[in-house]
C-alpha positions as CSV (number, residue, x, y, z in Angstrom):
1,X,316.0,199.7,103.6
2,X,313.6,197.0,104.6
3,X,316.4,195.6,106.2
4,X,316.2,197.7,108.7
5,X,312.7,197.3,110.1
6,X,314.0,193.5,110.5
7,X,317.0,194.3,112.3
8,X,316.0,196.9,114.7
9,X,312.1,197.0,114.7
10,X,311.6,193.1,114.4
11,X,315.1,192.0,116.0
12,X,314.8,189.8,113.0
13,X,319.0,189.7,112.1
14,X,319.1,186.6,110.0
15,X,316.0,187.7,108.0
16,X,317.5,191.5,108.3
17,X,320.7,190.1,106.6
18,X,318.7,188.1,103.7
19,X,317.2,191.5,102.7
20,X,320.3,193.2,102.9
21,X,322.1,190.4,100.8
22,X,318.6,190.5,98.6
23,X,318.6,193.9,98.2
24,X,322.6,194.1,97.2
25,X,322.0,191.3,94.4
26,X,319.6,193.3,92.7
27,X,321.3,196.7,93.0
28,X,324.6,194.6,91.5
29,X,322.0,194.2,88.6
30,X,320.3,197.1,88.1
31,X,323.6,199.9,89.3
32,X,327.3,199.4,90.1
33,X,327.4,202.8,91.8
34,X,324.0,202.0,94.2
35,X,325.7,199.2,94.6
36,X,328.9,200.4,96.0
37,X,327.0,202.6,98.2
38,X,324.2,200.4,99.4
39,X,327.3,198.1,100.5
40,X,328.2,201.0,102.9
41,X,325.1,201.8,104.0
42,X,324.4,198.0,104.9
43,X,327.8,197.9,106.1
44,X,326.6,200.3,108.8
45,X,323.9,198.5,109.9
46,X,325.3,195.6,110.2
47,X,328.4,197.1,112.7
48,X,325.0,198.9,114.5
49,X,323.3,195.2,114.5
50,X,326.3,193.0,116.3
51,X,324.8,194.9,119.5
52,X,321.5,195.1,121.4
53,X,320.0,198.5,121.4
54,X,318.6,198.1,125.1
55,X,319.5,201.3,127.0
56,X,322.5,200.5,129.6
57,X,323.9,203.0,131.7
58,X,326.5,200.6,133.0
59,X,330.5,201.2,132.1
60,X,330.4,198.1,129.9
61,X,327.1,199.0,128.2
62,X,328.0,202.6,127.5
63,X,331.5,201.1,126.2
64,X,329.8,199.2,123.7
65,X,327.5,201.6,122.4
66,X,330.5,204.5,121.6
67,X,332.8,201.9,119.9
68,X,330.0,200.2,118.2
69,X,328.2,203.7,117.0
70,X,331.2,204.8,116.6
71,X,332.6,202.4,114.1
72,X,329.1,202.3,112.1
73,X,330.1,206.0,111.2
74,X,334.1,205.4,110.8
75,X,333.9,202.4,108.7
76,X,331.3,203.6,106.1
77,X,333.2,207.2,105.7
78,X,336.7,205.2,105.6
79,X,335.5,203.2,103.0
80,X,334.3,206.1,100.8
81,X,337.0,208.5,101.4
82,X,339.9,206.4,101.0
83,X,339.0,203.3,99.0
84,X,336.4,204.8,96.5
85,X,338.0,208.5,96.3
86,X,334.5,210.1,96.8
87,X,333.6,213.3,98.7
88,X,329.8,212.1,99.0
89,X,330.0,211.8,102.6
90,X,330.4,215.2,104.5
91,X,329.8,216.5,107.9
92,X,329.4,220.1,106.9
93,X,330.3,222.1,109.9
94,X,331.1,225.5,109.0
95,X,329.0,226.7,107.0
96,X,329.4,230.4,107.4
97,X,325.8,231.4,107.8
98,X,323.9,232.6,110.3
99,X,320.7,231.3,111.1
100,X,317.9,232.9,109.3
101,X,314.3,233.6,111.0
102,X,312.9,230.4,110.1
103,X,315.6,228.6,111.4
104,X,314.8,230.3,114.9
105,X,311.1,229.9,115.1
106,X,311.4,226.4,113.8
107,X,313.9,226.1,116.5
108,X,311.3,227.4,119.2
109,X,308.9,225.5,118.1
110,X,310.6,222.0,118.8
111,X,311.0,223.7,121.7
112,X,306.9,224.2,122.5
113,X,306.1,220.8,120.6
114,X,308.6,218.7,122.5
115,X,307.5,220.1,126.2
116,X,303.7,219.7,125.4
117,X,304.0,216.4,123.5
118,X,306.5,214.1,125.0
119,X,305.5,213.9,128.5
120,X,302.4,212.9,126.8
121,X,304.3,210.2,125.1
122,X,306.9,208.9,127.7
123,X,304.6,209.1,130.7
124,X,301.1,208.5,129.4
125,X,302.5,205.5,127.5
126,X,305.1,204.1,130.2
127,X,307.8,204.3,127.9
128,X,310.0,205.4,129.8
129,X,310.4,201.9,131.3
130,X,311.9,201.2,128.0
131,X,315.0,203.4,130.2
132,X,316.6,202.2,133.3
133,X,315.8,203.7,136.4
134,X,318.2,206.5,137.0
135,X,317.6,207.1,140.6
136,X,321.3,209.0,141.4
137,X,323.9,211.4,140.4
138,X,326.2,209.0,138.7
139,X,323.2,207.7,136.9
140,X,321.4,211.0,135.7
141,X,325.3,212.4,134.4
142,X,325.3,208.3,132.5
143,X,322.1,209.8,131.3
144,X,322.5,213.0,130.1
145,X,326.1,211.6,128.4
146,X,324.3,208.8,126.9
147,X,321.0,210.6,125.6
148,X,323.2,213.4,123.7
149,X,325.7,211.1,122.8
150,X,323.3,208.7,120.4
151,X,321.5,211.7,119.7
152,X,324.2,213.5,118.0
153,X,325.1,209.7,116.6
154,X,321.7,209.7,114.7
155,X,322.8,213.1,112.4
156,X,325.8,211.8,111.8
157,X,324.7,208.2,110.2
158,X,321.0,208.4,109.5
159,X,321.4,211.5,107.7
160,X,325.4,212.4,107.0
161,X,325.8,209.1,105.7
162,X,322.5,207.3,105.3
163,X,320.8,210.3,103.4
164,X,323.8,211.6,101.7
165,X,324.5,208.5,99.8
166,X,320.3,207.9,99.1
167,X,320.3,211.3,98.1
168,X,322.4,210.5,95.4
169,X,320.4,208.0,93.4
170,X,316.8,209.2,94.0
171,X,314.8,212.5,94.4
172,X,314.4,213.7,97.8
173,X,311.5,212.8,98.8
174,X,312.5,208.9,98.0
175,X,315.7,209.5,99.6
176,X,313.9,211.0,103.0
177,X,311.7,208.6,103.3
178,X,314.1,205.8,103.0
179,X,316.4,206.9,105.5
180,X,313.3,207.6,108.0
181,X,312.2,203.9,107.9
182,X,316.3,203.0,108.8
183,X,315.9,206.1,111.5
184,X,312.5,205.1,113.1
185,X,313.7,201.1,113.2
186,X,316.2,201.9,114.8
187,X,314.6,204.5,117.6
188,X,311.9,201.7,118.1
189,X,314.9,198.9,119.3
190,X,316.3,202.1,121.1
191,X,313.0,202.4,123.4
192,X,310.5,204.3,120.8
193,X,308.1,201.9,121.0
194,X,304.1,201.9,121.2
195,X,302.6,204.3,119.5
196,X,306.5,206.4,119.3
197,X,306.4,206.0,115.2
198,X,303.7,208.7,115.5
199,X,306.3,210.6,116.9
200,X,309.5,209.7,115.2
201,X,308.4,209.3,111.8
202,X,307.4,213.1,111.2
203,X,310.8,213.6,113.4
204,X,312.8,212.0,111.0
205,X,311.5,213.1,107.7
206,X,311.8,216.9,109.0
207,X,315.1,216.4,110.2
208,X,315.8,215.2,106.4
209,X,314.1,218.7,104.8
210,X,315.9,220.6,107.5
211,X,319.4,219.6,106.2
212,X,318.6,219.5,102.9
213,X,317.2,223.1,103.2
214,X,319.9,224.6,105.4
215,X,322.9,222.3,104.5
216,X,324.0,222.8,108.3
217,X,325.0,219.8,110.6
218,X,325.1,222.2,114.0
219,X,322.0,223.4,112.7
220,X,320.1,219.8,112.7
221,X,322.5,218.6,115.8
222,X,320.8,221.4,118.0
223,X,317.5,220.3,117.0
224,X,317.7,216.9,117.7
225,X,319.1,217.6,121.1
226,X,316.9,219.9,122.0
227,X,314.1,217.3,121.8
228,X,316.7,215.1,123.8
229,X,317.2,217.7,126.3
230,X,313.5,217.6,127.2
231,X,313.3,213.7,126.9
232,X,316.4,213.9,129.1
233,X,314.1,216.1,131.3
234,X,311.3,213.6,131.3
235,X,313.2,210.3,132.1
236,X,314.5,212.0,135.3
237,X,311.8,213.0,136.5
238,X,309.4,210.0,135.5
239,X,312.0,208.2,137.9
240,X,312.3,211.2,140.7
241,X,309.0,212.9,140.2
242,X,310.2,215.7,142.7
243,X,313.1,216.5,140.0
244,X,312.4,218.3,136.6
245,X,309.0,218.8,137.7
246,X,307.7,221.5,135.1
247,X,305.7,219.4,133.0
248,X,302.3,220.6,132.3
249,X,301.4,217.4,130.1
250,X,302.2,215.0,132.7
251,X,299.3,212.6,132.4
252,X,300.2,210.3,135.7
């Protein structure tokens, strides 16, 4: 997973690649099955690396980023499902549950976290510039769709396939942790950046007890877009301060 951090967080991709190719060599060694399944994982990632991760609102840029994203989850599951004959891959949707009480007050309180903290974050530490000026209604809608879009992507690969297939091979802990440092090298390419891993590296390893605790995938979907729903709110109004202005933290 070290890969990663050269990939996205060090926009290293020959060195990235090395460790992936390193990293396969040794798992050809050591297990056949991690093997097979660190080849899909790194398949993945290298589908997610053929692109820049720079935010862009633009019809070409948001083209790029759904068939690219898009494929980094198709081409992994394909692989599994139809070439290996495994069922380790899911995207468990109905579960037939209702949410319990912890799952609502957990729920409200990304809700109180997210308002208080993030304007803190995006606005204190400018990185919001890391986001292009959305200054009009075609660009806030670009926005919104793109925001919510990579923000369901992330449950989907990070922890649907990225976790799943960790999971597997080591205790959870291990397997959380792994998939964080994939999750938060990726955020910090995406515009994380500064002090963000304070911020997405407790993000990520909750969002990796959640599922494991409540097996649900609308369950840790609503989560993370509820955090983007109020970074959504933040990025507008950082670039139209008369819009979405409700932000008590807002340290300009």
């Amino acid at each position: 997973m070290v890969s990663a951090v050269a990939l996205f967080g060090l926009q290293e991709r020959l060195i990235g690649y090395a460790l992936i190719v390193a990293g396969l060599v040794v798992a050809a060694v050591a297990d056949r099955l991690l093997l097979r399944h660190l080849i899909l994982i790194s398949v993945g990632l290298v589908v997610i690396s053929t692109m820049s991760l720079e935010a862009d609102l633009s019809d070409a840029g948001m083209a790029r980023f759904a068939i690219t994203l898009s494929a980094a989850v198709a081409l992994p599951y394909a692989l599994s499902r139809w070439w290996h004959q495994e069922d380790i891959i899911k995207f468990p949707v109905g579960t037939g549950n209702r949410w319990s009480r912890f799952e609502y007050g957990y729920l409200a309180l990304v809700v109180v976290a997210g308002y208080l903290i993030l304007p803190v974050y995006f606005l204190g530490s400018g990185a919001y510039r890391n986001w292009p000026d959305v200054s009009g209604s075609g660009e806030i809608i670009r926005l919104f769709i793109g925001v919510n879009g990579v923000g369901l992507w992330d449950e989907l690969f990070f922890i649907c396939i990225v976790f799943a297939l960790l999971r597997h091979h080591f205790p959870f802990w291990q397997a959380n942790l792994l998939q964080s440092v994939v999750f938060v090298s990726f955020l910090w390419e995406l515009g994380y950046r500064g002090w963000g891993p304070l911020l997405t590296v407790p993000f990520a390893l909750l969002q990796g007890y959640i599922f494991q605790r409540t097996r649900s995938l609308p369950y840790v979907v609503t989560v993370h877009l509820t955090f983007d729903a109020i970074i959504f709110g933040i990025l507008v109004h950082a670039y139209n301060p008369a819009l979405a202005d409700v932000f008590l933290t807002d340290p300009r």
